[in-house]
LUMPAKE-449986 format. One record per residue (C-alpha): residue number from 1; z, x, y. Coordinates in steps of 0.25 Angstrom, whole numbers, plus 5000, padded with zeros to 4 digits. Layout:
<lobas>
NUM / Z / X / Y
...
</lobas>
This chain:
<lobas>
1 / 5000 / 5000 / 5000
2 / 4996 / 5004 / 5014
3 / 5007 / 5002 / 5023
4 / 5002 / 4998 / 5038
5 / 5005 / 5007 / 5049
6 / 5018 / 5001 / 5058
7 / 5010 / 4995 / 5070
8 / 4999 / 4987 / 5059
9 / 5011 / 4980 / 5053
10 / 5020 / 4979 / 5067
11 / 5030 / 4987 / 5067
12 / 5029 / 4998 / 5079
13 / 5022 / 4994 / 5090
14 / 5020 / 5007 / 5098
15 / 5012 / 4998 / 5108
16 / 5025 / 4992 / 5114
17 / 5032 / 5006 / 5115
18 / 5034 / 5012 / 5129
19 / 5023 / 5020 / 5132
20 / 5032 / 5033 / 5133
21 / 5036 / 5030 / 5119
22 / 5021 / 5030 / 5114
23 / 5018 / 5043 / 5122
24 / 5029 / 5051 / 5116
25 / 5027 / 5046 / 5103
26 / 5013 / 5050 / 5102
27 / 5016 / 5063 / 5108
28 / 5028 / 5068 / 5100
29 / 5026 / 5072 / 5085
30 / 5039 / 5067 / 5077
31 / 5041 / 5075 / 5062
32 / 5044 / 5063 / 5052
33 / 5058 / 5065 / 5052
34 / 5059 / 5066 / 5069
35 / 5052 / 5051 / 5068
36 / 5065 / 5045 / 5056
37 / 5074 / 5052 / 5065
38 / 5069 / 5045 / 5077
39 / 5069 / 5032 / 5070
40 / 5082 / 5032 / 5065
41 / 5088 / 5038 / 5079
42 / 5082 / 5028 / 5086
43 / 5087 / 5016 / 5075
44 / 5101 / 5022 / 5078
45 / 5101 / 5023 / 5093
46 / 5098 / 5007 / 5093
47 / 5104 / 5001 / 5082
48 / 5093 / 4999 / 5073
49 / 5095 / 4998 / 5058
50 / 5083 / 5006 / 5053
51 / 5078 / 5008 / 5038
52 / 5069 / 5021 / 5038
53 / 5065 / 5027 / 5026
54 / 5059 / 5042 / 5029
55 / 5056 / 5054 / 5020
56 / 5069 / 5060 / 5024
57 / 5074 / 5046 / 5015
58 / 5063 / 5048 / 5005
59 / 5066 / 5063 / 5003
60 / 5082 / 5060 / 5001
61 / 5079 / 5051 / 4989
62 / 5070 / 5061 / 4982
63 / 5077 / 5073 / 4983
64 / 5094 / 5073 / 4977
65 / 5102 / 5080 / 4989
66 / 5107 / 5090 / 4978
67 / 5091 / 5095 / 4977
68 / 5091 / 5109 / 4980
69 / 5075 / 5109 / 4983
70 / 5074 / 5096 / 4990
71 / 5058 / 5092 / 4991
72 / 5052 / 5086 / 5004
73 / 5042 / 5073 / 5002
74 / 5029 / 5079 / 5006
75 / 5021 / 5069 / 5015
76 / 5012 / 5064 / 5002
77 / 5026 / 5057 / 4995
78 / 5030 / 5053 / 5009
79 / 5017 / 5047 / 5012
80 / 5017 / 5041 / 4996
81 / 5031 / 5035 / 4998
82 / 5027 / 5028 / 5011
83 / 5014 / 5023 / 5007
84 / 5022 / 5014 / 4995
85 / 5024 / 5000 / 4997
86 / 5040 / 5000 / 4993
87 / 5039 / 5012 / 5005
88 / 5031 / 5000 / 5014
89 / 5041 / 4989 / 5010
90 / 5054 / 4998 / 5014
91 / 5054 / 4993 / 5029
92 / 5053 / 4978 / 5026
93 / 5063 / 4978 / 5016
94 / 5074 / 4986 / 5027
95 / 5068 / 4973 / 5035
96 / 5070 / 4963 / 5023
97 / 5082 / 4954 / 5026
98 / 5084 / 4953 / 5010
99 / 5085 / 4967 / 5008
100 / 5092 / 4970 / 5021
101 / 5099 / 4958 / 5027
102 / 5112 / 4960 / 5021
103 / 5114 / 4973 / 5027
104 / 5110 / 4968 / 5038
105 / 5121 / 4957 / 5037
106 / 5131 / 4966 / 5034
107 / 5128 / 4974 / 5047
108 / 5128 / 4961 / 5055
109 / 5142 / 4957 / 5047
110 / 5149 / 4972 / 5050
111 / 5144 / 4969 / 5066
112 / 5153 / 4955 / 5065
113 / 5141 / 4949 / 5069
114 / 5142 / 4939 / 5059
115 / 5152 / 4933 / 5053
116 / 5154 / 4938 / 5037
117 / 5157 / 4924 / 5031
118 / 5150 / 4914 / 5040
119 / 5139 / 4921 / 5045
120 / 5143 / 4916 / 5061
121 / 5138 / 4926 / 5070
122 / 5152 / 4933 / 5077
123 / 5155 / 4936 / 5091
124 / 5147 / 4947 / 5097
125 / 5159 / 4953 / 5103
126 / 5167 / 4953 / 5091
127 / 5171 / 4964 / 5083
128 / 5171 / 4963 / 5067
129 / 5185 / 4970 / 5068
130 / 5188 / 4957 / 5075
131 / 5180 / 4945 / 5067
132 / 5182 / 4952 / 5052
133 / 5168 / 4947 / 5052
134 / 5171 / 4934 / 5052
135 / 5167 / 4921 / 5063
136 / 5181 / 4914 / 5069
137 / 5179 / 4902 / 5056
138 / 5179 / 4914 / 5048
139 / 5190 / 4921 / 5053
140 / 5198 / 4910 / 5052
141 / 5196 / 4905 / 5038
142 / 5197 / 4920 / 5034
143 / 5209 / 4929 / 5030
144 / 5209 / 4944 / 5032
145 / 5214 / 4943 / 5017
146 / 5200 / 4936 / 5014
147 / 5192 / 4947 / 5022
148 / 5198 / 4957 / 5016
149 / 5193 / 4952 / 5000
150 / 5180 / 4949 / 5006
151 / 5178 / 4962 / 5010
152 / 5175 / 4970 / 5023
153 / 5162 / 4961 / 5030
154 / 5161 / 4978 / 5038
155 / 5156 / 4984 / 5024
156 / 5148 / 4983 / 5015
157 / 5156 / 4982 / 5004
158 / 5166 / 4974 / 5009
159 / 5177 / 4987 / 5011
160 / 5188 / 4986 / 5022
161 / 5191 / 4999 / 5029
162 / 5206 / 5001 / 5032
163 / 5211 / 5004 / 5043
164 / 5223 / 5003 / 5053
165 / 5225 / 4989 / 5045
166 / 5212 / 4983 / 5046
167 / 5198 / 4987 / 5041
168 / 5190 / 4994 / 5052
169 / 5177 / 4987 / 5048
170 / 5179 / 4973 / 5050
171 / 5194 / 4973 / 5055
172 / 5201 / 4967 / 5044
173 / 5215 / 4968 / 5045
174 / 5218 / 4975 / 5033
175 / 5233 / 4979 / 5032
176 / 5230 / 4986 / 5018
177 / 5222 / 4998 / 5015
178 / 5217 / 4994 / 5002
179 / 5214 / 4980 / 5005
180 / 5200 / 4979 / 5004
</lobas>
């Protein structure tokens, strides 16, 4: 399978850039690596949750850290590996809402945007120390002893972090360490 390039199939539209942006952009030469290190500086500086598979990635799964003569991926396997259609669909499966939603869930929960057990969006201006995750209703019909067995709505896998008698990712009042 041919993989369109990014402006036949919508994805960068150089067009709308600034026209300082196009000038520099044609004028500078970026090394492989300087273009993944741009893109992922430039994801962190504004927040943006980026999947980006790179040769760097590639080269890390073929080659055991404990090799003592580690290979590089010449540009044939590079280009091979691209040119694959489980290589093509890797961007609309970071986009799928099936594959990715619940992490994107989780990080919308861990925020306290959301309340854990209805689903009511929370206050803007409150903190998930503050709300346990949890609308008012919630809240009410909840005991800390109830939060506790469910599980931290901060983690993953639902593990409290103690500390100074609550857990310092959703504020659970947690007067014993080994509470979980």
């Amino acid at each position: 399978m041919t993989i369109p390039p990014p402006n036949e199939i919508g994805l960068f539209k150089p067009s709308a850039w600034p026209p300082a942006w196009r000038f520099v952009l044609s004028n500078v030469e970026l090394t492989e690596n300087q273009a993944a290190d741009l893109i992922e500086e430039l994801a962190c500086r504004f927040g943006f949750g980026l999947a980006l598979w790179t040769r760097r990635h590639l080269q890390a799964m073929l080659v055991p850290a404990t090799d003592p003569h580690p290979r590089a991926v010449t540009d044939a396997e590079w280009h091979r590996v691209t040119e694959t259609l489980a290589w093509a669909e890797l961007g609309s499966l970071a986009e799928d809402p099936d594959v990715c939603g619940a992490d994107l869930l989780l990080a919308i929960r861990q925020a306290g945007l959301l309340c854990y057990s209805c689903g009511l969006a929370l206050p803007a201006d409150s903190a998930i120390a503050e709300t346990w995750g949890l609308c008012l209703a919630c809240r009410a019909a909840t005991t800390s002893e109830d939060i506790l067995r469910a599980g931290c709505v901060s983690d993953r896998a639902g593990i409290h972090e103690h500390d100074d008698g609550h857990c310092v990712r959703c504020g659970v009042p947690m007067p014993d360490p080994t509470t979980r």
